[in-house]
VMD Tcl script that draws the C-alpha trace (Angstrom):
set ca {
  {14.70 0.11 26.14}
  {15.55 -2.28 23.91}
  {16.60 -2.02 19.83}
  {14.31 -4.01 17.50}
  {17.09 -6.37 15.75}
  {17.18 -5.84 11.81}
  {15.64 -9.43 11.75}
  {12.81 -7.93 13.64}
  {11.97 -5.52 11.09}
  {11.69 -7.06 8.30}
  {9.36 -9.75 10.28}
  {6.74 -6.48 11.27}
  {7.20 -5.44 7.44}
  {6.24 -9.07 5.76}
  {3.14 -9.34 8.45}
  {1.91 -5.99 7.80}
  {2.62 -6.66 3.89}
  {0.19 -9.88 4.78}
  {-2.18 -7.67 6.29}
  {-2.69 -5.39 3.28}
  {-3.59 -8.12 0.99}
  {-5.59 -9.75 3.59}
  {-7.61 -7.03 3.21}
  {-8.44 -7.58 -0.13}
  {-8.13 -11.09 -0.39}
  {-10.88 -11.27 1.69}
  {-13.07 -9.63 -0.19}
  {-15.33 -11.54 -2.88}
  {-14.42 -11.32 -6.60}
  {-17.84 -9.99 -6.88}
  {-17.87 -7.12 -4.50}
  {-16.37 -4.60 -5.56}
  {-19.49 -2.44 -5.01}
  {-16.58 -0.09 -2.37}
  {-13.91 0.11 -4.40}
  {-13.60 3.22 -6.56}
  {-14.73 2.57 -9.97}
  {-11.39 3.03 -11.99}
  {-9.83 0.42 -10.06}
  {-9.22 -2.93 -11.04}
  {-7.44 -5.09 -8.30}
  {-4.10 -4.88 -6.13}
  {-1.16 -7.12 -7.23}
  {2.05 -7.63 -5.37}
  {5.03 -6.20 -6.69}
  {7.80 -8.59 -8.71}
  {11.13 -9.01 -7.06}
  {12.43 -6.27 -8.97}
  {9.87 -3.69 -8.27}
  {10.40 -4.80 -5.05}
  {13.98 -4.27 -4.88}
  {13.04 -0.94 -6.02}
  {10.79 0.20 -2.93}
  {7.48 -0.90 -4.35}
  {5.47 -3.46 -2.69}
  {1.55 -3.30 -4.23}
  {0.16 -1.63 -7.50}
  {-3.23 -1.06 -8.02}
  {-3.99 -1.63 -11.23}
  {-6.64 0.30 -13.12}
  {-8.30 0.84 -15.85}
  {-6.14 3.65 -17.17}
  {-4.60 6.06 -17.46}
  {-2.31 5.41 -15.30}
  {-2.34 1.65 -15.75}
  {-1.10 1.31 -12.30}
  {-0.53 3.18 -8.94}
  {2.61 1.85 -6.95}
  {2.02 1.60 -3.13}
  {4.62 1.28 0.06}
  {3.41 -0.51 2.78}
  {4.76 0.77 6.64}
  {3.70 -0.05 9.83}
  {4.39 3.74 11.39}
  {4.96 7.11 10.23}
  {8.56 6.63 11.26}
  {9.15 3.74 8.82}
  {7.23 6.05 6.53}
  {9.38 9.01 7.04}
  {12.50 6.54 6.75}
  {11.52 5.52 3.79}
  {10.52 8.37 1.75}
  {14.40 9.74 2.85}
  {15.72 6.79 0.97}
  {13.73 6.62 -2.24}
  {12.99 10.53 -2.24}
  {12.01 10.85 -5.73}
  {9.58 7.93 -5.62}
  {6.20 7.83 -6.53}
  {4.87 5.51 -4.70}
  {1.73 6.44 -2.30}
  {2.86 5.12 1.53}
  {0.12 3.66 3.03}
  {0.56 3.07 7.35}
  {-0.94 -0.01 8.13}
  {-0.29 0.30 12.03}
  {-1.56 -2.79 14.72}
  {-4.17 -0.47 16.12}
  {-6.35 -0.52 13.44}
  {-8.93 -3.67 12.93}
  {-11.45 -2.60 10.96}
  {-11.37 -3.83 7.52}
  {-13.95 -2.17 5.97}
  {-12.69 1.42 7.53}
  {-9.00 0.09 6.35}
  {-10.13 -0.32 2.30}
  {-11.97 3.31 2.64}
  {-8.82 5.05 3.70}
  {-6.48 3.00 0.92}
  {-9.22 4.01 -1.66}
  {-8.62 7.55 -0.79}
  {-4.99 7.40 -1.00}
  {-5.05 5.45 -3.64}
  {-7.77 8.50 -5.19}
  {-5.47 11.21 -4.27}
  {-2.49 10.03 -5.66}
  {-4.57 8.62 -9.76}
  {-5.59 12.31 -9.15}
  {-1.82 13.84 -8.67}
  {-0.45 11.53 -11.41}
  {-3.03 12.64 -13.30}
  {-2.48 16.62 -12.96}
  {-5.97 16.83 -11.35}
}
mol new
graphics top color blue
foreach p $ca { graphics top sphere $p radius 0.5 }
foreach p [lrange $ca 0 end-1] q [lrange $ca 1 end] { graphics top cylinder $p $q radius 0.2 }
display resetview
């Protein structure tokens, strides 16, 4: 079996990055009748933040002004990750090929994205 080349990698990570904002860039300003009512939008994260293991916040309307996110493609990446940045906050969402359904794909970031406001929270 052959390795996946280090090039390879960070190719599947940008598309499934492009993916997760897909998913909301598809959706009109105006409908926001799914999304969870403390939320405001997603934004990508600066180079920095980036740098830092964060790729997405969702911003809200406070507190906490925003929820950092991890994007993977597997729970192995996911696993790989949280070794490397183990005190990080972030919430990991898996965004893996299998899964097509857009509407099913925002429900399951909005609970994520729920559990964690409710964790940072001390809910």
């Amino acid at each position: 079996m052959r390795q996946t080349t280090e090039k390879e990698k960070i190719e599947k990570g940008r598309k499934t990055e492009e993916r997760f904002f897909a998913l909301f860039k598809e959706m009109s300003p105006d409908d926001v009748s799914g999304w969870p009512r403390w939320l405001k939008g997603i934004r990508r994260a600066k180079p920095y933040e980036d740098h830092a293991g964060i790729d997405a916040f969702a911003m809200t309307h406070g507190p906490p002004k925003e929820i950092p996110i991890q994007i993977k493609s597997s729970s192995n990446y996911m696993h790989v990750y949280r070794e490397k940045h183990r005190h990080s906050r972030a919430v990991v969402v898996i965004l893996n090929g299998n899964e097509t359904n857009s509407t099913m794909l925002r429900a399951k970031i909005f609970a994520l994205l729920t559990r964690k406001r409710k964790e940072m929270l001390g809910e």
